[in-house]
C-alpha positions as CSV (number, residue, x, y, z in Angstrom):
1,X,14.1,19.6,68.7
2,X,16.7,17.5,67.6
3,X,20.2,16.7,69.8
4,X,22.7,18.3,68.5
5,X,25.5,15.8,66.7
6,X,29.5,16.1,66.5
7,X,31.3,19.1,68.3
8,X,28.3,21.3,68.9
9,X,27.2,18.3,71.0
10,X,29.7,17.5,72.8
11,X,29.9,20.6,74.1
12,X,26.4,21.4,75.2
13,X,27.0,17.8,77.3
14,X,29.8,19.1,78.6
15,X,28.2,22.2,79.7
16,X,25.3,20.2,81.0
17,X,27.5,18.3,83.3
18,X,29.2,21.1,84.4
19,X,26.0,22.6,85.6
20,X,25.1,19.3,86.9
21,X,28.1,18.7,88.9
22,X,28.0,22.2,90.6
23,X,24.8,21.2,92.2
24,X,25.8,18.0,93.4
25,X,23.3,16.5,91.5
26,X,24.9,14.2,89.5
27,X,23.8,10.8,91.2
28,X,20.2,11.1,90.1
29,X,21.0,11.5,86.1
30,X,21.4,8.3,84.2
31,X,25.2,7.6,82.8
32,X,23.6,7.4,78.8
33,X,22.2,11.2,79.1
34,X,25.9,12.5,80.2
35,X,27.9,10.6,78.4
36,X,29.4,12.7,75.0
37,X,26.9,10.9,71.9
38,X,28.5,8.3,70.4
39,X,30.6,9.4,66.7
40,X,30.8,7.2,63.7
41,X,34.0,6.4,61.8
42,X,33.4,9.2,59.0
43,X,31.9,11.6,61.7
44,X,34.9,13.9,60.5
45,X,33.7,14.2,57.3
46,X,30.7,16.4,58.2
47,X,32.6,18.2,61.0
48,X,32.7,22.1,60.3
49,X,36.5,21.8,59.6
50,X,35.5,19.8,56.8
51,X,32.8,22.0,55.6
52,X,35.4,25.0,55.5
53,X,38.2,22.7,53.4
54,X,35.4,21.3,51.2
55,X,34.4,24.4,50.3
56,X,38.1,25.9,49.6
57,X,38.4,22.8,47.4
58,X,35.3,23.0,45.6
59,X,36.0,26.9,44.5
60,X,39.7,26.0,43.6
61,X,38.2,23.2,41.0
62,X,35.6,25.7,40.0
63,X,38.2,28.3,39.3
64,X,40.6,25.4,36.9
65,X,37.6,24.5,35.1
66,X,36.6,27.9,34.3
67,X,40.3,29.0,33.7
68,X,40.8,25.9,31.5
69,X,37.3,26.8,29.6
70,X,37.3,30.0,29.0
71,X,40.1,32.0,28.0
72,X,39.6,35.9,29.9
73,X,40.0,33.9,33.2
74,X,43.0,32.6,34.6
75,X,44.0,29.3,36.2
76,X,44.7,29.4,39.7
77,X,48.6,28.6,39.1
78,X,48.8,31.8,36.5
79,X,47.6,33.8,39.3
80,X,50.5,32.4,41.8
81,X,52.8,32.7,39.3
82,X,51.5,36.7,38.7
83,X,51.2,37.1,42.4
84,X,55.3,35.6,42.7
85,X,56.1,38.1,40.5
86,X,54.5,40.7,42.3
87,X,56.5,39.7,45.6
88,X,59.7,39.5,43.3
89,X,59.1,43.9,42.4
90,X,58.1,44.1,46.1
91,X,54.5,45.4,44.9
92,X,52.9,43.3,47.2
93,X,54.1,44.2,51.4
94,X,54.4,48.1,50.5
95,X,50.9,48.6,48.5
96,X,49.3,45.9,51.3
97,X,50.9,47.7,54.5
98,X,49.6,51.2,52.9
99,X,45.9,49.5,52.7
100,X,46.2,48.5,56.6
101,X,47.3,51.5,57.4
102,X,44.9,53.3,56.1
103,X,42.2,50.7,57.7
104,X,43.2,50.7,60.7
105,X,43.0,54.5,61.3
106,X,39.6,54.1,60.0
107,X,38.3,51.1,62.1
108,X,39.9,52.5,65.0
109,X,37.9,55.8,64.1
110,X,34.6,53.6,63.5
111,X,34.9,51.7,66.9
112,X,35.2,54.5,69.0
113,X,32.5,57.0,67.2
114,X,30.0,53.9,66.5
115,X,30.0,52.7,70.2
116,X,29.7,56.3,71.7
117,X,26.8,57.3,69.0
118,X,24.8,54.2,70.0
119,X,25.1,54.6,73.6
120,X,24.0,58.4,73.2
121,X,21.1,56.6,71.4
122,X,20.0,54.8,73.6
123,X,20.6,56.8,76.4
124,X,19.3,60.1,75.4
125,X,15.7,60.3,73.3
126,X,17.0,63.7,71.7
127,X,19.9,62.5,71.0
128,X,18.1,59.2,68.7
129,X,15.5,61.4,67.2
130,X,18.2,63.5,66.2
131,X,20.8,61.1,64.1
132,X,18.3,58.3,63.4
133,X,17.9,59.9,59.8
134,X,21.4,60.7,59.4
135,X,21.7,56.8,60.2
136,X,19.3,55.8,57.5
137,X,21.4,58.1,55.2
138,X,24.5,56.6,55.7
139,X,23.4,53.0,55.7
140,X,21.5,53.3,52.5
141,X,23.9,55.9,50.8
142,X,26.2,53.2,48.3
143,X,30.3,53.5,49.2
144,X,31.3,54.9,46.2
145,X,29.4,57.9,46.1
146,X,31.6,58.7,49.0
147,X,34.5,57.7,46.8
148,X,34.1,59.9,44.0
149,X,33.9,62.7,46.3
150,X,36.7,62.4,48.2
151,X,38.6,61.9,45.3
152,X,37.6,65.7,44.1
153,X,38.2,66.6,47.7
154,X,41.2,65.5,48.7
155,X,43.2,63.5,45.8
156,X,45.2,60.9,46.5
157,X,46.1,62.0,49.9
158,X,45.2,59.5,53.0
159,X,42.2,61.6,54.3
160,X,39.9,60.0,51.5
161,X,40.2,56.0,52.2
162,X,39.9,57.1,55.4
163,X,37.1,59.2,55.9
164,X,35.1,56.8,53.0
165,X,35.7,54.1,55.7
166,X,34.3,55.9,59.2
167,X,31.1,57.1,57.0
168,X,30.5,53.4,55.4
169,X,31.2,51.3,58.3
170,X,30.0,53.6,61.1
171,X,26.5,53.7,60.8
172,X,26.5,49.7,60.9
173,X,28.2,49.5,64.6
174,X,25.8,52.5,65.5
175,X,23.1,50.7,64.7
176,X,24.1,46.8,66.5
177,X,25.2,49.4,69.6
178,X,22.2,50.5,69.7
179,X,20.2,47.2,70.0
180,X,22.7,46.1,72.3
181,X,22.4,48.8,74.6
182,X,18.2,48.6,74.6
183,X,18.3,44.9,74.8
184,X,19.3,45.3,78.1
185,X,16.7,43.0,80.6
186,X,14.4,45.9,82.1
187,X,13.7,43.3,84.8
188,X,17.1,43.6,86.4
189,X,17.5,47.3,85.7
190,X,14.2,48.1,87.3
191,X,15.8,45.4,90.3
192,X,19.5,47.9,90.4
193,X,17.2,50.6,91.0
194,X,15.0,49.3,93.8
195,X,18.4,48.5,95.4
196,X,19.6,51.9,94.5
197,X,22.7,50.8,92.5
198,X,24.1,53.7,90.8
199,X,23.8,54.7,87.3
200,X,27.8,54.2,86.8
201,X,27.8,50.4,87.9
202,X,24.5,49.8,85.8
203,X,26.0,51.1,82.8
204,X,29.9,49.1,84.0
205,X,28.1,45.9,85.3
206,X,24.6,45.3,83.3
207,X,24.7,47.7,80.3
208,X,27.8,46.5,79.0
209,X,28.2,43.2,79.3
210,X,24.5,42.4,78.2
211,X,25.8,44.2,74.7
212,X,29.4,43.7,73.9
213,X,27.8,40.7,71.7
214,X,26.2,43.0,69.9
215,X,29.3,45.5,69.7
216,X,31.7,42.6,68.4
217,X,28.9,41.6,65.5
218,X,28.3,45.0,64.7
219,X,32.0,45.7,64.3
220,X,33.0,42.7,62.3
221,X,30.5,44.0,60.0
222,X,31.9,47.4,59.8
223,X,35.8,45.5,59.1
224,X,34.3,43.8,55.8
225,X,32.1,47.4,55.5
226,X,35.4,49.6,56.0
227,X,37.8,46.9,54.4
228,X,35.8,47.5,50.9
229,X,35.6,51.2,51.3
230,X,39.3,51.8,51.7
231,X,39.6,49.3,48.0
232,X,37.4,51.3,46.7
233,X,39.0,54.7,47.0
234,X,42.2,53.2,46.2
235,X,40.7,51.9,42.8
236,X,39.2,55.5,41.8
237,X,41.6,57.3,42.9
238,X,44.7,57.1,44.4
239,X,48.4,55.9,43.7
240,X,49.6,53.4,46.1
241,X,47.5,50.3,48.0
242,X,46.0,47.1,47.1
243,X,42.9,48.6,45.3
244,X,45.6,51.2,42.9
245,X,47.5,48.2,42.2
246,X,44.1,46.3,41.0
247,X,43.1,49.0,39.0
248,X,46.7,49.3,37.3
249,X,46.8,46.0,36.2
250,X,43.0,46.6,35.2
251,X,43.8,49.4,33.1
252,X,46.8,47.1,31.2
253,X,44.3,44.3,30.8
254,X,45.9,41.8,32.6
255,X,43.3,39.4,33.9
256,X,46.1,37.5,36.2
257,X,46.2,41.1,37.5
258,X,43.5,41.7,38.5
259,X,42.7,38.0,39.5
260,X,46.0,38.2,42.4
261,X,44.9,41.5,43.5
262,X,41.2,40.2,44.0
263,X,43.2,37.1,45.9
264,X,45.2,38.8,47.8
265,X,41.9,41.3,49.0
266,X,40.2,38.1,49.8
267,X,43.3,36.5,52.1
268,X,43.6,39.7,54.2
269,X,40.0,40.1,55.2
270,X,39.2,35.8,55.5
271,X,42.5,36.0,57.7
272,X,41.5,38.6,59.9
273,X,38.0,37.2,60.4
274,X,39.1,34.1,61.1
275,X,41.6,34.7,63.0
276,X,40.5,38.0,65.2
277,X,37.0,38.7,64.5
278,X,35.2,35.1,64.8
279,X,37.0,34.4,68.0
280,X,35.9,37.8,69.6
281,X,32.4,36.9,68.9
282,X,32.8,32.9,69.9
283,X,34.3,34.8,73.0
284,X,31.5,37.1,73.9
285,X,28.8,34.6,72.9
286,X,30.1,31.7,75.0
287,X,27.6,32.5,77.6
288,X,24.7,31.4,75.7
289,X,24.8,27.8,76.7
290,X,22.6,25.8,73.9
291,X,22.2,29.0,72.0
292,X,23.2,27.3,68.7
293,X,21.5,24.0,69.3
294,X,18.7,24.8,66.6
295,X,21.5,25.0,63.8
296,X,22.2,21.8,62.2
């Protein structure tokens, strides 16, 4: 395998010597196998920082070419200029705040029923036998079915973007919670109960912490899951939020329209994930020491 290069590297040195150091050890390990790997002068060019900026660049030149080329697609400073305008009616902070509203109650909703249903899996055999179908269902079952219900249900009332988004993104968490919770080493649970440690610290001490990893995967797949339910209801049928507003400005064929609406989407949920979501993970992942050595 090969070392790992740049940040990723450092790190796992750093880790090493850590290690190292706590067993006093450090005396018998040559200086060139704990010292950080030496960086080039354009090392920063293939950092992951840089990846992330190319790859912003790279889709704002993709956009100008294809808003200079073809004329149903607008150039990236037509859709500020759109979006300015938007801000100017003050469109933008009341339909947005209506959309996180909305799902907030629903991931709230999703975290709590998706970690208790996939701990009742695990635990309980009748209980998995029971909803594993009604799992499979609501994986497989498309988001906008749930829409178009809704809809005839309960208008434009807040139940429907709500409801859309604890059936879509539940069954995702259910399902990580699940693995998490049967991942668990059966070597040390079988070594808890040969030194009679109760079922209550098992579950507080060994259970949990061997799957919140899962948990926080599982539930920034039901944000982007719930995020694009709560759109969606909003585009067939409602008339405030960011996926109305999309759908009005579809409706009067504006392409800038629709073009700042599908910007502004995109914003919320990269800002969240980025901010919130990918450190939660880093967070309940740093444990693994070397566990992403093998990706280059």
């Amino acid at each position: 395998m090969a070392r790992p290069r740049g940040r990723e590297g450092a790190d796992g040195v750093s880790e090493v010597q850590a290690a190292v150091r706590g067993h006093g050890a450090t005396n018998d390990i040559p200086a060139s196998l704990l010292a950080p790997p030496a960086r080039p002068w354009w090392w920063w060019l293939t950092s992951d920082r840089a990846a992330r900026y190319t790859a912003r660049l790279a889709f704002l030149v993709v956009w100008q070419w294809a808003g200079s080329t073809f004329q149903d697609i607008p150039t990236p400073l037509g859709t500020l200029e759109f979006l300015r305008e938007e801000f100017a009616r003050g469109e933008v902070f009341r339909n947005v705040g209506i959309s996180l509203f909305r799902a907030v109650i629903g991931l709230s909703l999703v975290l709590v029923l998706g970690i208790a249903i996939g701990i009742a899996m695990a635990r309980w055999w009748r209980v998995r036998f029971f909803l594993t179908d009604l799992i499979l269902v609501g994986i497989t079952l498309p988001a906008f079915i749930w829409a178009l219900l809704v809809v005839m249900w309960w208008g434009f009332s807040n139940i429907g973007p709500i409801t859309v988004c604890v059936v879509s993104a539940t069954p995702q968490l259910v399902v990580n919670t699940f693995q998490g919770a049967t991942a668990t080493p059966g070597k040390l649970l079988a070594m808890s109960d040969a030194y009679r440690v109760g079922t209550r610290r098992q579950f507080r001490w060994l259970v949990i912490p061997s799957m919140m990893e899962y948990i926080a995967a599982g539930f920034r797949s039901a944000v982007l899951a719930g995020w694009g339910a709560v759109l969606l209801v909003e585009w067939f049928g409602n008339d405030k939020g960011v996926g109305f507003r999309a759908h009005y400005w579809y409706d009067a064929h504006s392409f800038e329209g629709m073009m700042g609406w599908g910007l502004v989407m995109m914003v919320i949920i990269l800002a969240f994930d980025r901010i919130v979501m990918d450190r939660v993970v880093r967070h309940f992942r740093s444990w693994r020491i070397g566990g992403q050595q093998w990706s280059r």
